[in-house]
C-alpha positions in Angstrom: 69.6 118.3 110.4 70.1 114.7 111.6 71.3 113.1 115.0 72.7 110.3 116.5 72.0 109.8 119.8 74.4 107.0 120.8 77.4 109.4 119.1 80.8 110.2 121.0 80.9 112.2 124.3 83.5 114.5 124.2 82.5 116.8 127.5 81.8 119.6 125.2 78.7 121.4 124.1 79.8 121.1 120.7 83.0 119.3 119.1 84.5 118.9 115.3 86.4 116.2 114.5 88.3 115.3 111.1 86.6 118.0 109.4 87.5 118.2 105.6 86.5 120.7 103.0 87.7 121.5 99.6 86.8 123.8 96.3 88.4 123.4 92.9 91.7 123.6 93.4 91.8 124.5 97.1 91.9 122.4 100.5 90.3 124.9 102.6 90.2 122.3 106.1 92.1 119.5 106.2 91.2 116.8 109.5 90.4 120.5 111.6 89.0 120.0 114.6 87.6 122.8 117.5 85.3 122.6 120.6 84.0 124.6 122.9 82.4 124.6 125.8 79.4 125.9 127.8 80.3 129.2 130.1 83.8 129.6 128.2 85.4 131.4 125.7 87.2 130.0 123.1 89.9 132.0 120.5 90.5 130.6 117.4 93.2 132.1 115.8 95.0 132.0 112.7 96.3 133.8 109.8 94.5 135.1 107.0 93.2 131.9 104.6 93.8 129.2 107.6 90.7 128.5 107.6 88.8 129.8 110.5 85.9 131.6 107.9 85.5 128.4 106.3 84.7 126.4 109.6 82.4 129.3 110.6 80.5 128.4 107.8 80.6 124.9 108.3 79.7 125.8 112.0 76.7 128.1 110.5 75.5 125.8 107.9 75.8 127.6 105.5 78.9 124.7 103.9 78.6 120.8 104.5 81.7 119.3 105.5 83.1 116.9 102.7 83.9 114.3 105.7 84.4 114.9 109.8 81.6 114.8 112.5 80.3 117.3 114.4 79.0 117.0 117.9 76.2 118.8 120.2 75.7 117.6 123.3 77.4 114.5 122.5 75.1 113.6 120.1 76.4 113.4 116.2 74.4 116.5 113.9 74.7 117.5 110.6 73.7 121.1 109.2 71.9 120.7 105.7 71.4 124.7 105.7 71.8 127.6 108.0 68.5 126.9 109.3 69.6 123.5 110.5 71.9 125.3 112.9 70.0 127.9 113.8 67.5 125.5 114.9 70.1 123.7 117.2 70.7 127.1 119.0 74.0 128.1 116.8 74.2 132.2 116.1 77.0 134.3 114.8 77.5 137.8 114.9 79.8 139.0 112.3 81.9 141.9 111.4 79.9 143.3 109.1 76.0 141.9 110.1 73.4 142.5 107.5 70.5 145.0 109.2 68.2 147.2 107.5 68.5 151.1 108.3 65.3 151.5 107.6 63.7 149.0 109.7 62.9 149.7 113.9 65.2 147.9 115.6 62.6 145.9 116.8 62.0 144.8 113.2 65.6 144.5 112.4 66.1 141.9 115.5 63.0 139.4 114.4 63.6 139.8 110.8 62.2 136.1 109.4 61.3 135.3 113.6 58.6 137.7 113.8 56.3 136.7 116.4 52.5 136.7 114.7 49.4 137.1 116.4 46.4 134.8 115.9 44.9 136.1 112.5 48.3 135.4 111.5 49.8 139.1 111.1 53.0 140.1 112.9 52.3 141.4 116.5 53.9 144.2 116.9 53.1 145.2 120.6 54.7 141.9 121.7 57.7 142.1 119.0 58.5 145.2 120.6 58.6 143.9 124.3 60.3 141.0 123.4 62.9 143.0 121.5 62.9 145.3 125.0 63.2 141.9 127.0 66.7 140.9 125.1 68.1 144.4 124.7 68.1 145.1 128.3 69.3 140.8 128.9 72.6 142.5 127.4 72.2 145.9 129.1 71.8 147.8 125.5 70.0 151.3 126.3 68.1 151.0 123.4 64.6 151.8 122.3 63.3 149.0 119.7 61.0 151.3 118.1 63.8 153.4 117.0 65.3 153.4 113.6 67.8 151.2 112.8 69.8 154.4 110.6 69.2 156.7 114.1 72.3 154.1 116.1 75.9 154.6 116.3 78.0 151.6 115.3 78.0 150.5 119.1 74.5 150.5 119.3 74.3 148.3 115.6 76.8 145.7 116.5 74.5 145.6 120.0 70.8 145.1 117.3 72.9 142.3 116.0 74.1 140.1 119.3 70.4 141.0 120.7 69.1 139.6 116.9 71.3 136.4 117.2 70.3 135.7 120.8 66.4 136.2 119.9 66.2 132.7 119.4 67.3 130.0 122.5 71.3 130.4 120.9 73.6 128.2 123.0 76.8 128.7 121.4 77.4 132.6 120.0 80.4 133.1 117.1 81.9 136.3 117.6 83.6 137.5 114.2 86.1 140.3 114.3 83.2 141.7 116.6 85.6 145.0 117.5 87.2 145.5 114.2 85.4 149.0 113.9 84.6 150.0 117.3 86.8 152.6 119.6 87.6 151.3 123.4 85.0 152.1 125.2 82.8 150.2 122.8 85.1 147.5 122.8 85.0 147.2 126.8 81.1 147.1 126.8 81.6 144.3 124.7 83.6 142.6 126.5 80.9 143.3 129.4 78.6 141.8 127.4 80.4 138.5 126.3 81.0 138.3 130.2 76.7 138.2 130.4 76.6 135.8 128.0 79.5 132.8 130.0 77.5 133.4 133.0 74.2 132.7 130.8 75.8 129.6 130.0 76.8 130.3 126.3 79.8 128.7 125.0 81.6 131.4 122.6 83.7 131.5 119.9 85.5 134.6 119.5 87.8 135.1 116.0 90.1 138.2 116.4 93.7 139.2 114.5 94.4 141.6 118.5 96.2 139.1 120.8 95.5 141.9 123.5 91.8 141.4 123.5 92.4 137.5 123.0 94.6 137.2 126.2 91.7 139.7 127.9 88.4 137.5 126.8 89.0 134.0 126.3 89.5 131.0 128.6 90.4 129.0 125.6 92.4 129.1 122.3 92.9 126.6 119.5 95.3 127.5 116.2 94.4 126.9 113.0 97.3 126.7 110.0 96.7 126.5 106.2 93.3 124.8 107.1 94.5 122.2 109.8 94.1 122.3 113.4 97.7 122.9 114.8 97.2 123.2 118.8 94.4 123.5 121.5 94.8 124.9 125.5 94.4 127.3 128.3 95.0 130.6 127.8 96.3 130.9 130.9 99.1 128.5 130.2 100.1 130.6 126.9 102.1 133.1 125.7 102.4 135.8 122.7 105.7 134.1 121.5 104.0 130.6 121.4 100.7 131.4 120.1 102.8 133.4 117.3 104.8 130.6 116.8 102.1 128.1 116.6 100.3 130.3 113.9 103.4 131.1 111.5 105.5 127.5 112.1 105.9 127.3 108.4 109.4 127.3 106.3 109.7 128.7 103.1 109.5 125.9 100.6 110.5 125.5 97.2 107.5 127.1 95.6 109.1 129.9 95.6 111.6 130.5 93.0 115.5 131.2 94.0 116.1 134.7 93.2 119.0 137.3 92.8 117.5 140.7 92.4 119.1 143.3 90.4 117.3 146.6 91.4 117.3 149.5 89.4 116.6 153.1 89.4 113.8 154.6 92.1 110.6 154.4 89.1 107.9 155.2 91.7 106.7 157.1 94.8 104.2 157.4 97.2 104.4 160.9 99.4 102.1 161.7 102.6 99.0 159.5 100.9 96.5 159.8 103.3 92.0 158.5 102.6 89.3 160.5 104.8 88.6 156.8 106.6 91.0 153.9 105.1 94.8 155.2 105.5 96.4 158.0 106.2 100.4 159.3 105.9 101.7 156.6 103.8 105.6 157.4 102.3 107.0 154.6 100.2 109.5 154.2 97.4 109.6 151.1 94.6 112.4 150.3 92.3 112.8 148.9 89.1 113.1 144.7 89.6 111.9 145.1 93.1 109.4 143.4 94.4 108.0 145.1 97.4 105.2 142.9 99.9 102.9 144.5 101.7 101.6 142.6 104.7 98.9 143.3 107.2 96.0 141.5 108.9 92.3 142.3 108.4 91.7 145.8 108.5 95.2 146.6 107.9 94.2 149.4 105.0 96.2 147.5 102.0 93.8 146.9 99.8 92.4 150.1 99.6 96.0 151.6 99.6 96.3 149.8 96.4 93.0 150.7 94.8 93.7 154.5 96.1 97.2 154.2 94.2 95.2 152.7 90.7 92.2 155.1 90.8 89.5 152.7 91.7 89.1 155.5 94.8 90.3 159.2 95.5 93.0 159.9 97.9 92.3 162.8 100.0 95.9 163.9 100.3 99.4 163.0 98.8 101.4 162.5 95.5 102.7 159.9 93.2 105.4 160.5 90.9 107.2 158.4 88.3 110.5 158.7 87.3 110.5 161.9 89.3 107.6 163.5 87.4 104.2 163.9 89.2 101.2 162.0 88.2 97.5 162.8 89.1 95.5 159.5 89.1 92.2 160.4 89.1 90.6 156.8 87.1 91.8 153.8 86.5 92.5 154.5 83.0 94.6 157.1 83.6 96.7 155.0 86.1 96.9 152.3 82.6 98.0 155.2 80.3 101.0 156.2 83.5 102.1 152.7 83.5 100.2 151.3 86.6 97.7 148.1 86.5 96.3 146.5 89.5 95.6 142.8 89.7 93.0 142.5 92.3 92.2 140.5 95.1 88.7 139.4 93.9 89.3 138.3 90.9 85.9 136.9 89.9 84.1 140.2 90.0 86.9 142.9 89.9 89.5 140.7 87.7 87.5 139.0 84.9 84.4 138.8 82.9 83.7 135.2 83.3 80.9 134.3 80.7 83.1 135.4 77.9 85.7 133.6 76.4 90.0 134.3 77.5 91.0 136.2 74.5 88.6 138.6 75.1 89.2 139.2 78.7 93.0 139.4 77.6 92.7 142.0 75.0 89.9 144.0 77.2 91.8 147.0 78.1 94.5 146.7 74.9 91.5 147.3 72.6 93.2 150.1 70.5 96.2 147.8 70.0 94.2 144.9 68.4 91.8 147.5 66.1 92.2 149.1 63.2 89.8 151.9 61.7 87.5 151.5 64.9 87.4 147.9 64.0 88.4 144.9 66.5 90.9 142.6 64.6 90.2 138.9 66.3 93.5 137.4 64.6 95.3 139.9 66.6 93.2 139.8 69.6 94.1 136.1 69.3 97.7 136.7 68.9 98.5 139.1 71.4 96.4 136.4 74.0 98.5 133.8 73.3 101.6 135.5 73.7 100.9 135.8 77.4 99.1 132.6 78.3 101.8 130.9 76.9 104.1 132.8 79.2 101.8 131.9 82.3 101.9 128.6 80.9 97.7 128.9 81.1 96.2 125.3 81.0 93.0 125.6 78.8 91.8 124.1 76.1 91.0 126.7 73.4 91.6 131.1 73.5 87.8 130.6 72.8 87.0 128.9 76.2 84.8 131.0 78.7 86.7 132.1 81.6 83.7 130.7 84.4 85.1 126.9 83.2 88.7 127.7 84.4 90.2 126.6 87.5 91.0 129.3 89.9 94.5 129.5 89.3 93.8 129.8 86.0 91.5 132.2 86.0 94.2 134.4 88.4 96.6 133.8 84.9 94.7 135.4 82.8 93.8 138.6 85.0 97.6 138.9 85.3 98.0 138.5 81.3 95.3 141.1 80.5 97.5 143.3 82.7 101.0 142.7 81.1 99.5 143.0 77.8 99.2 146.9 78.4 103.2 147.1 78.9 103.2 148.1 82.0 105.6 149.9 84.3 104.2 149.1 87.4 101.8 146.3 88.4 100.3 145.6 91.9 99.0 142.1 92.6 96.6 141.8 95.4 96.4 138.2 96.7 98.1 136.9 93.4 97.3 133.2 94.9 94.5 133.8 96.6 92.6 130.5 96.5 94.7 128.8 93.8 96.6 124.9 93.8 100.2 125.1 95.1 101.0 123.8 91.8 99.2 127.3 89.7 101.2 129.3 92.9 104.7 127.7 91.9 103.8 129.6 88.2 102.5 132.9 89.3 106.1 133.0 91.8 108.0 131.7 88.8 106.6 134.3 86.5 106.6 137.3 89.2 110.2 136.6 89.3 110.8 136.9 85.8 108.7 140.2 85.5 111.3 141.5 88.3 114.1 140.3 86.2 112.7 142.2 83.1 113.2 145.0 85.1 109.2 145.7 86.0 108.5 147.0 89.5 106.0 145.2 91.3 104.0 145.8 94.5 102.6 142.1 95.8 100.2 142.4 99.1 100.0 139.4 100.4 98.4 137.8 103.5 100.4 134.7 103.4 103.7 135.3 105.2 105.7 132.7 103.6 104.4 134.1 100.3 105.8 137.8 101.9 109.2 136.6 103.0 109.5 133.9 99.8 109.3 136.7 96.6 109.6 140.5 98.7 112.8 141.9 98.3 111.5 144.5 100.8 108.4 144.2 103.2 106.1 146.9 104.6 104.1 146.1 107.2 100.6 148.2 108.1 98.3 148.4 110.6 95.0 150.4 110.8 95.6 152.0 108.0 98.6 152.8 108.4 102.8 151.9 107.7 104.1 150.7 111.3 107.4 149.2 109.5 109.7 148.4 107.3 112.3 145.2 106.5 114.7 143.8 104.1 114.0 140.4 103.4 116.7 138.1 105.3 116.3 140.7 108.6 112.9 139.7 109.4 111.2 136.6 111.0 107.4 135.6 110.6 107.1 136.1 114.6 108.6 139.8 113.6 106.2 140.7 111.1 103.1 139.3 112.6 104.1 141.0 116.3 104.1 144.3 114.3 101.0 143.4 112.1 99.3 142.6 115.5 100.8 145.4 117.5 102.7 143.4 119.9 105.9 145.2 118.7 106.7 148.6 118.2 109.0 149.6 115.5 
């Protein structure tokens, strides 16, 4: 970590400016910028992929900006590694915090801070009242010599604020901090980030529910496709404009013009319910329809998805196709019915990266390219170019190993191993997550055409231009469940983000 003592004031504790950051392919922030300030609460919201993990990270140490400044205490600092940060007094608590259930809590809280006596061993007698000393700072009734696999989630998400504030932290990042907890926990932590203004903390609290935003925070800045959009009071704001700030995007040409013709009803979903990730889900899909699924963090669609392709067991429910019941109970089987799933993570669910395309392609058609028991590489190589060249995949060779494509390559070719089975029905999860607008303008060209070939397609989607640009239909879910439904020219962004949110009812 460096600083610059004669850098910009800006009357802030800490203060980005002209913050840029990229990957292959991908302009994650573009010129973002974000303070905060000591004793205040700041929101920084955003849709899903605006950016707001990425400048966590950057915030965190764990990324370098590729260009921008960042200020503390109006001096200029730059974060080489987490530690950097943590040195300067930077924590964050996230959604899912990394403890050790088998560790006291005291142990879980000074985990690489222990404090060590003078033949150089851990001290345990004064880890244990120091761990005492913060827990009751943030009024957790918690013993530190307790296990860590003995607390509630509550109690957890309280071993992880008191582990971030066991060293001097000055400015706390609160990610999705209430995503799993049930009211009453969320109001004690609400008390608590109260304890922490008045302790002079400036806070940074990320959250997809606009009721706890307008509850908590003194602040908000909006974040869209990676650029800052607007700053200001929350007092001064409303639902309609922060929603409006966050989706202000039109529908542009990447997405192919498109005249459905929809066919018979091929598949349904009846009373689908999961013990913990969705419950009571109803849905019909036709042939040539696509049908988006939208929701925000937590929403349940993922899982839906991987509950529908056998990845995980329903609890409850049917499927049918073509009126006939199927029981999916692996993802083979859901192959052999006519189902694929393209999947959101694509680097370790979608592909196998150190081998070569034509072998990723052919991966579940390997009875189709054999003969005798025997792979056939002239056919495997056949049947892979038939679909890259449909996805018009940029590579150099079939022979070239998947982990030296491009992103939006690499999504190509997890979509072509799919298609190569013949299927039915094919759900894409995220089908441009991460990729160039130019690789999206493909992937929407070639969705379209699988619609026009009469395939039924399911496409969740967190991007609502994406939703609004290819669904002919769009279902909407929140935790875990379906909240709504809408054809495609009766809904607005603001519409589907309200109900997403729960600022609307149906």
């Amino acid at each position: 970590m460096t600083k610059n003592n004669n850098a910009k004031n800006e009357n802030s504790l800490l203060y980005l400016n002209g913050i840029n950051k990229s990957f292959p392919g991908v302009q994650a922030l573009s010129n973002a910028k974000l303070s905060l300030s000591a004793g205040s609460v700041t929101a920084l919201i955003g849709e899903n992929g605006a950016g707001k993990s990425t400048i966590v990270k950057i915030l965190t140490g764990i990324y370098q900006p590729d260009s921008g400044e960042i200020f503390f205490n109006g001096s200029s600092v730059k974060f080489y590694s987490a530690v950097d940060a943590l040195k300067i007094g930077i924590t964050a608590i996230h959604q899912e915090t990394v403890l050790f259930d088998e560790l006291t809590v005291a142990e879980n809280i000074f985990l690489g801070n222990a404090p060590i006596n003078k033949f150089g061993m851990i001290d345990l007698g004064k880890q244990s009242k120091k761990a005492l000393e913060i827990l009751q700072s943030i009024n957790a009734d918690i013993e530190p010599n307790m296990l860590l696999r003995d607390l509630g989630i509550a109690s957890r998400h309280l071993v992880a604020i008191a582990r971030a504030l066991s060293v001097d932290t000055k400015v706390v990042i609160m990610d999705e901090p209430t995503a799993a907890l049930s009211f009453k926990e969320i109001q004690e932590i609400f008390t608590l980030i109260k304890q922490l203004k008045k302790q002079g903390k400036a806070i940074l609290f990320i959250s997809h529910k606009f009721d706890e935003i307008f509850h908590i925070a003194d602040h908000f800045t909006v974040f869209r496709d990676g650029e800052f959009i607007a700053d200001g009071n929350m007092a001064d704001a409303s639902q309609d404009k922060l929603v409006s700030l966050m989706v202000g995007r039109s529908v542009d040409q990447i997405f192919p013009k498109r005249k459905p013709k929809l066919g018979r009803k091929i598949f349904s979903v009846s009373e689908f319910s999961h013990p913990t990730e969705f419950a009571d889900i109803n849905f019909t899909l036709r042939e040539g329809e696509i049908l988006g699924f939208y929701g925000l963090v937590g929403a349940g669609r993922s899982e839906l998805m991987q509950a529908i392709f056998g990845i995980t067991r329903a609890h409850t429910g049917q499927l049918t196709i073509e009126g006939d019941p199927v029981y999916v109970t692996a993802p083979s089987k859901a192959v052999k019915e006519g189902i694929v799933y393209v999947p959101e993570d694509r680097g370790t669910q979608g592909t196998i990266k150190p081998i070569p395309i034509y072998q990723n392609i052919t991966l579940p058609s390997l009875a189709a390219v054999s003969k005798a028991g025997f792979l056939q590489e002239v056919e495997e190589f056949q049947l892979s170019r038939e679909y890259t060249q449909k996805l018009d995949l940029r590579a150099a060779s079939l022979d070239t190993k998947v982990e030296n494509l491009s992103g939006g390559n690499q999504q190509k070719i997890v979509i072509a191993k799919w298609l190569a089975t013949k299927p039915r029905i094919i759900i894409l999860d995220e089908p441009t997550k991460g990729v160039d607008i130019g690789s999206k303008a493909a992937v929407h060209e070639f969705m379209g055409n699988l619609a026009a070939n009469g395939l039924a397609v399911i496409m969740v989607s967190s991007e609502i231009p994406e939703i609004l640009g290819m669904s002919d239909r769009i279902i909407v879910m929140r935790d875990g469940k379906i909240v709504s439904e809408h054809k495609k020219n009766s809904v607005t962004p603001e519409i589907l983000i309200k109900h997403a949110a729960g600022l609307m009812e149906p």
